[in-house]
C-alpha positions as CSV (number, residue, x, y, z in Angstrom):
1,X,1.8,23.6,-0.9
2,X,2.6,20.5,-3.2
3,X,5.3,19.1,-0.8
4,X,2.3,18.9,1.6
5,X,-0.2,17.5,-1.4
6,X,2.7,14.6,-2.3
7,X,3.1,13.9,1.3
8,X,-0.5,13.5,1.5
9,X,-0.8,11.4,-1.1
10,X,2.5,9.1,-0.4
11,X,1.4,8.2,3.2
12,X,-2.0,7.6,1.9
13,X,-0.7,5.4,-0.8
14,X,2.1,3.6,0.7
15,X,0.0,1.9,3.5
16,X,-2.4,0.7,0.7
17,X,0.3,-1.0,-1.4
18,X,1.6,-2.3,1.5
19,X,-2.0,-4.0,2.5
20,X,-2.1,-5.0,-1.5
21,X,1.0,-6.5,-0.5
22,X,-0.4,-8.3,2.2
23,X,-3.4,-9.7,0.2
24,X,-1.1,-11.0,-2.1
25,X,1.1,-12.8,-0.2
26,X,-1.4,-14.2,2.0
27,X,-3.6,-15.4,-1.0
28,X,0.0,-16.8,-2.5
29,X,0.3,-18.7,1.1
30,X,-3.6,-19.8,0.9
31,X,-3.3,-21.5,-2.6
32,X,-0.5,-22.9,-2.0
């Protein structure tokens, strides 16, 4: 059903802000 769809969705999206994130804060660190 769409609880199962959003679920999908949020675990699939959640890990890939988290690595955006990441990128961000390690380019941040890298220029700095």
């Amino acid at each position: 059903g769409p609880n199962l769809s959003s679920s999908s969705m949020a675990k699939g999206l959640y890990p890939l802000a988290k690595a955006s994130d990441v990128k961000a804060a390690n380019a941040t660190n890298h220029t700095d």
